[in-house]
C-alpha positions as CSV (number, residue, x, y, z in Angstrom):
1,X,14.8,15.2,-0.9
2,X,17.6,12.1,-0.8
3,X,16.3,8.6,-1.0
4,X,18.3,5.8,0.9
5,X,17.9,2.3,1.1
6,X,19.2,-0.2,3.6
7,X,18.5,-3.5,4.2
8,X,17.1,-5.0,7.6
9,X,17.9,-8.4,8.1
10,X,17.3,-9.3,4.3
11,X,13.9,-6.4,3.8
12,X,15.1,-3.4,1.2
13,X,14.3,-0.3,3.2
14,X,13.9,3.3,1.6
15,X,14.3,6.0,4.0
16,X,13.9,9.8,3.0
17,X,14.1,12.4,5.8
18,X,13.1,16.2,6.8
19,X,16.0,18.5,7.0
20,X,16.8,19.2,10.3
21,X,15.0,22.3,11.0
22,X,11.3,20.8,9.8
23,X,12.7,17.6,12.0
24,X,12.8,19.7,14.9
25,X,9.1,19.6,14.9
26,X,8.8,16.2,16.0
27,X,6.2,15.1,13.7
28,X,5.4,11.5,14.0
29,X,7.5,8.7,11.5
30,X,5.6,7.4,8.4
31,X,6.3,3.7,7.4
32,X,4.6,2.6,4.0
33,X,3.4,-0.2,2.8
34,X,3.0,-1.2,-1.0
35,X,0.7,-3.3,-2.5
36,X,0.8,-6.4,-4.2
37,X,3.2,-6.9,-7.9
38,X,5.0,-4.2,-6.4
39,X,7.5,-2.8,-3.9
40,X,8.7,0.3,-1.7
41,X,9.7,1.7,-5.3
42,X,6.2,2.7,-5.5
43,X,5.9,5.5,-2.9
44,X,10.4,7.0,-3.4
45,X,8.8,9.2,-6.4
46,X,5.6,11.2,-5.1
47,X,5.0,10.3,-1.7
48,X,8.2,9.7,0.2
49,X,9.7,13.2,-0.8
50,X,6.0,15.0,-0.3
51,X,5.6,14.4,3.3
52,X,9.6,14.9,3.9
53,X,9.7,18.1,2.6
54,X,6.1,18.9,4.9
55,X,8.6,17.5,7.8
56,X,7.5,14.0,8.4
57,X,10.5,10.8,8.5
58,X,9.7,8.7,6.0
59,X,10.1,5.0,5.6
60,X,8.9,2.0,3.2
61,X,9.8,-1.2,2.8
62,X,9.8,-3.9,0.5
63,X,8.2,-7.2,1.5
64,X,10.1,-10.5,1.2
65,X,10.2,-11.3,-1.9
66,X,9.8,-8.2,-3.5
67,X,12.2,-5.2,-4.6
68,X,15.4,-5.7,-3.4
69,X,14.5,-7.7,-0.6
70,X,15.2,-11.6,-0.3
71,X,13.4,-14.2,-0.9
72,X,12.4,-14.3,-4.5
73,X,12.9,-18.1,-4.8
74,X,10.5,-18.6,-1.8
75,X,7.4,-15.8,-3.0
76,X,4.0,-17.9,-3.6
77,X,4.5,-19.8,-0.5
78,X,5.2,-16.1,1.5
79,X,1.5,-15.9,3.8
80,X,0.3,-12.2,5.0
81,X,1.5,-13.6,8.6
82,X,4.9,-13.4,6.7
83,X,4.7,-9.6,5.4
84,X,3.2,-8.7,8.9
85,X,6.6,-10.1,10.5
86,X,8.3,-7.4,7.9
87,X,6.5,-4.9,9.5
88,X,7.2,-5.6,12.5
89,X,11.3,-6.1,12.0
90,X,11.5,-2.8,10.5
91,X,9.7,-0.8,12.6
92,X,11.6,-2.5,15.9
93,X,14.9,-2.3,13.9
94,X,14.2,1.1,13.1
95,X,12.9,2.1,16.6
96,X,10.5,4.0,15.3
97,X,6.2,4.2,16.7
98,X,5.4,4.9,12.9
99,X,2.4,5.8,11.4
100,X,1.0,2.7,8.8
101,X,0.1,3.7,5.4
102,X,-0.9,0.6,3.5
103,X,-1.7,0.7,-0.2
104,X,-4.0,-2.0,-1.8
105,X,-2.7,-5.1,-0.2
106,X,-0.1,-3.1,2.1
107,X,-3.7,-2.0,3.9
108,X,-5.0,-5.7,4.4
109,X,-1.0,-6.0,6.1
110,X,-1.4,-3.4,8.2
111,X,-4.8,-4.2,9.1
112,X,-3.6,-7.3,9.9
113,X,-0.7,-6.1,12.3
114,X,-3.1,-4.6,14.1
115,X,-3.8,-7.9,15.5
116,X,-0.7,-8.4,17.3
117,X,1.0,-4.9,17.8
118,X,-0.3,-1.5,18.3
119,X,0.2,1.5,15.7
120,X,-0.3,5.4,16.3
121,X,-2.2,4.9,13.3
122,X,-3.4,3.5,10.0
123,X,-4.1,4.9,6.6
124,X,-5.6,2.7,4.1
125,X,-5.2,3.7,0.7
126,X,-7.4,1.7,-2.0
127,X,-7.0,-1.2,0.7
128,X,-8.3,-4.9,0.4
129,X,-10.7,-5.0,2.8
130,X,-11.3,-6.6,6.0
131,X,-14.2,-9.2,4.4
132,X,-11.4,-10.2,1.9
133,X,-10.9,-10.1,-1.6
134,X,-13.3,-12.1,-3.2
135,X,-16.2,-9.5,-3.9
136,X,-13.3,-7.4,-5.5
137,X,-12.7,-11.0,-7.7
138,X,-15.9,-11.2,-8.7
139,X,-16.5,-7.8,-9.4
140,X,-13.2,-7.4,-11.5
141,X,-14.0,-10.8,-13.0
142,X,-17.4,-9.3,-14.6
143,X,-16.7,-5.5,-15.2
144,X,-12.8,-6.2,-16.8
145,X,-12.3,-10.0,-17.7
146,X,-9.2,-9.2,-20.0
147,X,-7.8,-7.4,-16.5
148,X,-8.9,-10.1,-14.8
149,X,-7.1,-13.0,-16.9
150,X,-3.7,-10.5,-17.0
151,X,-3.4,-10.3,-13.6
152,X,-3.7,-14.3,-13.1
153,X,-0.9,-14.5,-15.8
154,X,1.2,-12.0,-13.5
155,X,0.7,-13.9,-10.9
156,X,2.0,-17.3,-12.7
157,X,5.2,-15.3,-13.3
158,X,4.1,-14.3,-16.9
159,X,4.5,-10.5,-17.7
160,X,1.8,-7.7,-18.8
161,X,2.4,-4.5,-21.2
162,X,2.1,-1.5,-20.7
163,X,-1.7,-1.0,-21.9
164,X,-2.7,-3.1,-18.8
165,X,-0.6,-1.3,-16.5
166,X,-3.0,2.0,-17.4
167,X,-6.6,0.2,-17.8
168,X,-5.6,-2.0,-14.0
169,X,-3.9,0.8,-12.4
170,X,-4.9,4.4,-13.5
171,X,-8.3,6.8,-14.6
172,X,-6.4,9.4,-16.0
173,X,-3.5,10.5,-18.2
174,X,-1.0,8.3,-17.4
175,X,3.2,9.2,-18.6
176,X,4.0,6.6,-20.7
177,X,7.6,6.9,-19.2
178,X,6.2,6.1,-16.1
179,X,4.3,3.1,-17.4
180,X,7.2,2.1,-18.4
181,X,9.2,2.1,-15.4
182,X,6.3,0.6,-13.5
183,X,6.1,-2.0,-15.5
184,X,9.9,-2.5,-15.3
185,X,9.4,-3.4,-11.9
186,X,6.7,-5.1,-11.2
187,X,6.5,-8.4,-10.4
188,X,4.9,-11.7,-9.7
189,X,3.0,-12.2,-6.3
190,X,2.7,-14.5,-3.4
191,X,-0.3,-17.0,-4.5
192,X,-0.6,-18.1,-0.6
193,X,-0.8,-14.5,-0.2
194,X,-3.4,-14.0,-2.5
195,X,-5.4,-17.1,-0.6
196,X,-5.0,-15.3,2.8
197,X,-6.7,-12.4,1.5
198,X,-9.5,-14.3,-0.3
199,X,-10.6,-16.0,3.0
200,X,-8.0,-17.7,4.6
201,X,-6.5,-15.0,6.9
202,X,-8.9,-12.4,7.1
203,X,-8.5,-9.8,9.8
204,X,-9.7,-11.0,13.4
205,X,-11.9,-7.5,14.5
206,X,-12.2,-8.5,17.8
207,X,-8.5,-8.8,18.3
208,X,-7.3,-5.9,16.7
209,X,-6.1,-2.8,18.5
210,X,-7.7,-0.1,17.1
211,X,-5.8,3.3,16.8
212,X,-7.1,6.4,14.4
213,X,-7.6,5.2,11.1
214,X,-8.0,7.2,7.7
215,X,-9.8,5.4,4.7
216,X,-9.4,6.1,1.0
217,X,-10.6,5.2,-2.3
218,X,-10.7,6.2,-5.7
219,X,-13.6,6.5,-8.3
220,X,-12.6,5.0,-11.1
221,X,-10.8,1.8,-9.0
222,X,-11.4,-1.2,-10.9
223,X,-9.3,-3.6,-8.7
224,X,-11.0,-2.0,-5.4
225,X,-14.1,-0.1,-6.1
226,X,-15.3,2.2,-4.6
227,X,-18.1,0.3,-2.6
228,X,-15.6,-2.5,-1.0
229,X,-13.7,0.7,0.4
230,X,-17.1,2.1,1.9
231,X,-18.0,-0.7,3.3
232,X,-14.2,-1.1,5.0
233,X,-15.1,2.7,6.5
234,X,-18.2,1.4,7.7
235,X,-17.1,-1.9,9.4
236,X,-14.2,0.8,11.1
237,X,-17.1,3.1,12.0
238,X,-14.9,5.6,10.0
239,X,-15.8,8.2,7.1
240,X,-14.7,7.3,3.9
241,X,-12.9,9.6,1.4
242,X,-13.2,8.6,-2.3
243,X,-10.9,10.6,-4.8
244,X,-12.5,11.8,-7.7
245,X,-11.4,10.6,-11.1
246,X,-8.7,8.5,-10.2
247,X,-7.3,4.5,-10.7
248,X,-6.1,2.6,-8.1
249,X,-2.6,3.8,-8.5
250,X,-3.1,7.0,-6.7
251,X,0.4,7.4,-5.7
252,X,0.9,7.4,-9.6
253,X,-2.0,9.0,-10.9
254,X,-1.1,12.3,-11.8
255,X,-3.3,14.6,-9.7
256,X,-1.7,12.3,-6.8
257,X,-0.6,15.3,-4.8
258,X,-4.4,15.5,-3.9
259,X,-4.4,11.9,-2.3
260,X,-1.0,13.2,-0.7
261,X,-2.9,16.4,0.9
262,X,-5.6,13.9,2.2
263,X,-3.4,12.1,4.2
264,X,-1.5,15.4,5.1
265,X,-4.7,16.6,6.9
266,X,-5.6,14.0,8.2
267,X,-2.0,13.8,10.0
268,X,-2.1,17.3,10.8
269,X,-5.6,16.8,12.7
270,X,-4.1,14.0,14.5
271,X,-1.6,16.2,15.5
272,X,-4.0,19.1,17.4
């Protein structure tokens, strides 16, 4: 499957489509959100192609400030009201009644769009959730200090290595390669950002438009357990799917296509 990218009045957008005859079946357009350090890169390897090939238009974009996107020079004073206004340029740009799946802080976006503009619906994968992150803070703070400190030095604009990357992000065997390259590309993030999520801009429930939602966490998450991702499926008065034996980075990890099929199903019932 053929990656493109674009850009959208300054946003890097990666595109990767069905072949025509799977097309044909009209299934609905995805439009992915990645997670914080990080940028539509993240889902052009596993993801993007899965669900083209299974006949699904894909799109991700890359926040402001991330990827190839602009506004690097502006990034710790980007807010979450910011990366929801990506969101919605691209998928009016686009034309396209998408599908949100949100990784990490990609799902605290998308919960956030919700707010303001409707969505056929939302997938949160390992997402921030809605009572912010500061349980997920603390929690990290106690269980991994060293992680902990890293990710504060990322955030300053300092760099990690790779042995980081795999105790933050992954459970189980983890390509060095592909550590590599993740690292490669990773990046510092918004700090105002950051403070939206803590407390500052938390989702409002009572103004958000609901549409079907799917919620998914892994085991072995150490940035967010498994716990803060059952209690966003119970504040949604949704089930909660937690994937056995992996890391946060389950786009990455390398029984991923098992978080895929998840979200394939899931589609598929949304679909009958």
């Amino acid at each position: 499957m053929q990656i493109t990218s674009q850009q959208i009045a300054g946003r890097e957008v990666f595109s990767c489509l069905p072949e025509a005859a799977k097309n044909a079946r009209q299934r609905p357009p995805l439009l992915f959100i990645h997670g914080a350090f990080a940028g539509g890169w993240m889902w052009t390897e596993t993801f993007m192609p899965y669900f083209a090939a299974a006949g699904y238009p894909c799109h991700a974009l890359s926040l402001r400030g991330h990827g190839g996107s602009s506004g690097h020079e502006q990034i710790n004073w980007l807010s979450v009201a910011d990366y929801v206004d990506d969101v919605r340029c691209v998928v009016q740009a686009l034309a396209i009644d998408p599908v949100l799946i949100g990784h990490s802080m990609g799902g605290f976006i998308a919960q956030k769009y919700l707010e303001h503009h409707p969505a056929r619906a939302v997938a949160l994968l390992c997402s921030v959730p809605p009572q912010g992150l500061v349980a997920a803070q603390f929690h990290l703070m106690l269980q991994k200090p060293g992680i902990f400190l890293e990710l504060n030095r990322i955030l300053a604009g300092n760099y990690t290595d790779t042995e980081t990357v795999r105790e933050a992000l992954f459970a189980g065997e983890a390509d060095e390669a592909m550590l590599e390259s993740w690292l490669s590309r990773m990046q510092n993030e918004s700090q105002r950002a950051i403070w939206d999520m803590s407390m500052f801009s938390l989702p409002n429930l009572l103004h958000m438009r609901r549409p079907p939602m799917l919620i998914v966490g892994a085991q072995h998450d150490v940035l967010v357990p498994a716990f803060l991702v059952q209690t966003t499926a119970q504040t949604y008065g949704e089930p909660c799917h937690i994937l056995p034996g992996m890391g946060h980075a389950i786009t990455h990890e390398k029984n991923w296509p098992a978080a895929a099929g998840l979200v394939e199903n899931w589609l598929q019932e949304l679909e009958n």
